[in-house]
Structures are given as C-alpha cells and as structure tokens.
Backbone as CSV, one residue per row, in Angstrom:
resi,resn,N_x,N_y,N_z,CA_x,CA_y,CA_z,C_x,C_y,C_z
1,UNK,3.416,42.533,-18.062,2.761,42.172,-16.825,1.647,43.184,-16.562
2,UNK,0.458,42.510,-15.944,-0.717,43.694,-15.900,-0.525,43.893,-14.752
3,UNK,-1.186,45.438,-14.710,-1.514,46.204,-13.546,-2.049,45.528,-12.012
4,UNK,-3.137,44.159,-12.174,-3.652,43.414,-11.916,-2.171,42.390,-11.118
5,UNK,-1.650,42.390,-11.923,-0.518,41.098,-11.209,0.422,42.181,-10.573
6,UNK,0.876,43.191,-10.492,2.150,44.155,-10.454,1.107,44.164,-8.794
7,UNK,0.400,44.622,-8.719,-0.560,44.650,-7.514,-0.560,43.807,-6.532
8,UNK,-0.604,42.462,-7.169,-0.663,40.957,-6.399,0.584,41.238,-6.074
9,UNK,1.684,40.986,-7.038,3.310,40.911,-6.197,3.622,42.065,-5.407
10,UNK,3.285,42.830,-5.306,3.149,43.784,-4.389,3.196,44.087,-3.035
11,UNK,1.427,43.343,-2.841,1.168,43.011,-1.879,1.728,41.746,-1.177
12,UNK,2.470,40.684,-1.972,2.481,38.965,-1.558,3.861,40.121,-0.799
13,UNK,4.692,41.106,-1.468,6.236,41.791,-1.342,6.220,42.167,0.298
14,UNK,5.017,43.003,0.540,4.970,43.800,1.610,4.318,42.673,2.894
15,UNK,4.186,41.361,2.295,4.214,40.598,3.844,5.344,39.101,3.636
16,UNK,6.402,39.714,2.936,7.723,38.717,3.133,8.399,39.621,4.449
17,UNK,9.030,38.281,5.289,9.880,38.630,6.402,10.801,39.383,5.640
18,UNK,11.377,40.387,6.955,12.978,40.824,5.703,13.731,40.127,5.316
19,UNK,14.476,39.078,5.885,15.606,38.188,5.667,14.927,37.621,4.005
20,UNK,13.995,37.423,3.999,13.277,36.500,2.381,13.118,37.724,1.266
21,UNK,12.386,38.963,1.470,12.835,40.196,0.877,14.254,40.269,0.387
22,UNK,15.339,40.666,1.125,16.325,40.897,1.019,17.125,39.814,0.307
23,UNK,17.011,38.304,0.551,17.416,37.117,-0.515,17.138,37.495,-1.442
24,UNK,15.675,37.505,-2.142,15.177,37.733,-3.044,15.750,39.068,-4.090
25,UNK,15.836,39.816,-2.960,16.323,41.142,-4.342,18.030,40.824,-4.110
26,UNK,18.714,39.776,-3.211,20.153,39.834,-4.096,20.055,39.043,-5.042
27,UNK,19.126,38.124,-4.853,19.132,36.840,-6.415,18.710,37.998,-7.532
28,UNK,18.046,38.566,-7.094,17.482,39.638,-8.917,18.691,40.445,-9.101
29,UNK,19.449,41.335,-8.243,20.497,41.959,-8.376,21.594,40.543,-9.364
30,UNK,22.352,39.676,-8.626,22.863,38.828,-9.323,22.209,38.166,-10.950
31,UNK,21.277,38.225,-11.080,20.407,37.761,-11.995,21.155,38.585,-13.225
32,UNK,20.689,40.000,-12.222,20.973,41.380,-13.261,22.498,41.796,-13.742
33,UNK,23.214,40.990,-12.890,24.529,41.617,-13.143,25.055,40.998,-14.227
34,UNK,24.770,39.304,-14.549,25.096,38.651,-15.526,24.873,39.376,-16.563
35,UNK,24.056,40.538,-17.229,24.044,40.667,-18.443,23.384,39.526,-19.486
36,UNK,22.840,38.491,-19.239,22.305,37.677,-19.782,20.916,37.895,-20.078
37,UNK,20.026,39.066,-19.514,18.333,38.511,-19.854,17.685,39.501,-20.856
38,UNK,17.212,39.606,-21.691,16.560,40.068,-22.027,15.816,41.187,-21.667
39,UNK,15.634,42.272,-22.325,15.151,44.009,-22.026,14.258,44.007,-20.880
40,UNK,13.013,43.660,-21.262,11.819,43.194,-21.093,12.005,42.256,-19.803
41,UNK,12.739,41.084,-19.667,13.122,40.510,-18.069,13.659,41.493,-17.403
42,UNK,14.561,42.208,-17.937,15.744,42.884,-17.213,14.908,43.847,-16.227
43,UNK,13.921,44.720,-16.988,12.817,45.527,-16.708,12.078,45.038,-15.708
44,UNK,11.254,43.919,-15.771,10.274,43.488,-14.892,11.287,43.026,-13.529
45,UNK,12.614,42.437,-13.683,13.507,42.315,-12.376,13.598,43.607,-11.390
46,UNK,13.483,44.398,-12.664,14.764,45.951,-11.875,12.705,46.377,-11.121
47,UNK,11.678,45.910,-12.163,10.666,46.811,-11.273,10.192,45.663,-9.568
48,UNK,9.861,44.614,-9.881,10.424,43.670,-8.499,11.320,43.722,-7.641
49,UNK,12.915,44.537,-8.055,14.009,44.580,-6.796,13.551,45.818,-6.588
50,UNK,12.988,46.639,-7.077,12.574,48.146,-6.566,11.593,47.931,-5.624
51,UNK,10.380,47.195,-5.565,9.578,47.038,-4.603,9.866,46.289,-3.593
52,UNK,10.767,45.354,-3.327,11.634,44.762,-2.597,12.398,45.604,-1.731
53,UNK,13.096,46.411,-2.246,13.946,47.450,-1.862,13.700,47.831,-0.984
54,UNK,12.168,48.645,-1.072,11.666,49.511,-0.669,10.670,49.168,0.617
55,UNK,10.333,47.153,0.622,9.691,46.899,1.528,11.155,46.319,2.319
56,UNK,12.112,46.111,2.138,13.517,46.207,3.262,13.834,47.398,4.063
57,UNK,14.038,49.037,2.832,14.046,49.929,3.647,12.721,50.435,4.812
58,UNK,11.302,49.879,4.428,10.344,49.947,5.202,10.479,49.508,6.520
59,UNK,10.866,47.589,6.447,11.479,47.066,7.387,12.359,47.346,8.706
60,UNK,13.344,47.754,7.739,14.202,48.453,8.746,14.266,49.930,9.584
61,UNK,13.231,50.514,8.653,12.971,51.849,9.121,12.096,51.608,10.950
62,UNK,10.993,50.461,11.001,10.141,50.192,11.714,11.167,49.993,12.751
63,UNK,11.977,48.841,12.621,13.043,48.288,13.370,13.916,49.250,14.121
64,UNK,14.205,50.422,13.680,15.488,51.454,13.869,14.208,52.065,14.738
65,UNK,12.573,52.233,14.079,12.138,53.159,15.364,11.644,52.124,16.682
66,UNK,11.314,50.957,16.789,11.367,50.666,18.036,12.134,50.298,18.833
67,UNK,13.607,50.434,17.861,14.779,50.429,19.015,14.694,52.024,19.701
68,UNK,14.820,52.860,19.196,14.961,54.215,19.639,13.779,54.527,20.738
69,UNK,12.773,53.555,20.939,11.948,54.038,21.375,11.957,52.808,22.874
70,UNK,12.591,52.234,22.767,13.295,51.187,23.694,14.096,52.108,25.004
71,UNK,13.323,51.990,26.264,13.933,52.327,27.373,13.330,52.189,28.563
72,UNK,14.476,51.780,29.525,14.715,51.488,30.881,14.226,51.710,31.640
73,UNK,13.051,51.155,32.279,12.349,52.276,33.373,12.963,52.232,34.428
74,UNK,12.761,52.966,35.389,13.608,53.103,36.455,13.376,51.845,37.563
75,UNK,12.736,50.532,37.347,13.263,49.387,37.812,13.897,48.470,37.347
76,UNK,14.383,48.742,36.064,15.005,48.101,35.144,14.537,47.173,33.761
77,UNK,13.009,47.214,33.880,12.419,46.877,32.855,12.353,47.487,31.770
78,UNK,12.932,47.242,30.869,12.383,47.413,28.943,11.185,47.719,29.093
79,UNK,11.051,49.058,28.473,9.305,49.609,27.956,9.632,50.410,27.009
80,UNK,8.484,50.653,26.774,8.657,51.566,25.560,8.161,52.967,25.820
81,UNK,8.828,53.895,24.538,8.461,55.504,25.064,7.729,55.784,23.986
82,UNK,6.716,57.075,24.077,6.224,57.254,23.082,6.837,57.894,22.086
83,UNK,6.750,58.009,20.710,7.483,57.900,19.489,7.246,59.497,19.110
84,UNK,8.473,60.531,19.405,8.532,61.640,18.951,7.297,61.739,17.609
85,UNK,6.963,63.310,17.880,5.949,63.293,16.990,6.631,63.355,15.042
86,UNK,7.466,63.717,15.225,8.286,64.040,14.002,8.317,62.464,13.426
87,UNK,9.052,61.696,14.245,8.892,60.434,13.077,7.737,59.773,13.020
88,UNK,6.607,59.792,13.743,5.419,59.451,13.712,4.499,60.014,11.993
89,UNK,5.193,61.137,11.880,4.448,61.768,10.910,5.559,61.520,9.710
90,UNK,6.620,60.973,9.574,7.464,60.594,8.365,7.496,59.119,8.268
91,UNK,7.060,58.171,9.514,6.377,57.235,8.783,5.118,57.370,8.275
92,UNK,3.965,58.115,8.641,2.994,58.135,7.741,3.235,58.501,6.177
93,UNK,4.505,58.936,5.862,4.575,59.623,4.506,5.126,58.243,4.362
C-alpha cells in the first residue's frame, strides 16, 4: 500500500464517528484472531486497527475532557469551565 493511500485512510479514519471506528477495528481484531490471512493482510489490518485505535482513544479522550469541564452554574444551568491549562497542552501533544 502507498504512502499516498495509507494517508487517504487516514484521514477518511479520523472523521469516522466512534461507534463506526470502534466496529471497524473489532471486525479487523476478529479478522486477526482467525489466523487465516496472510503476512502481508495480517500487516496492513494490524497497521489500520492501529490508526483506528488511536482515532477511538482520541475520541474518547475529547469526550472525558468535556465532561470534566461540565458544570453547574449557580442557577442551575450546564456551562462549561475553562479547561485546566495542563490538559489543554497534552491534547496538543
């Protein structure tokens, strides 16, 4: 697979909802467990559930910070607070 396509799936990776992400890399996980495919498939699966992976843990990372950042104002409305500077700067990494 070229550099050129690894790029494309990539990018198509990083704008799947999570729920379609996360399908997706258990079908490659199951795929993988059979022992049935070939080196070379096995490879290009394991490098697809890795970028998958990684746009789920992205996902959820976002998710975990705007819950934390979720609070009550003192009339009872949901707002939001601003986002400690510490994880501000470990999502940029």
């Amino acid at each position: 697979m070229s550099k050129a396509v690894k790029a494309v799936d990539a990018a198509k990776a990083d704008h799947l909802p999570f729920e379609e992400a996360l399908k997706k890399l258990e079908t490659i996980v199951e795929t993988m467990e059979s022992g049935e495919l070939p080196l070379e498939t096995m490879l290009a699966r394991f490098e697809e559930g890795t970028r998958l992976a990684r746009v789920c843990q992205a996902k959820l990372a976002d998710a975990e910070l705007k819950i934390q950042q979720l609070e009550s104002k003192t009339d009872g409305e949901p707002g939001l607070k601003p986002a400690p500077a510490e994880l501000v700067a470990e999502e940029a990494n």
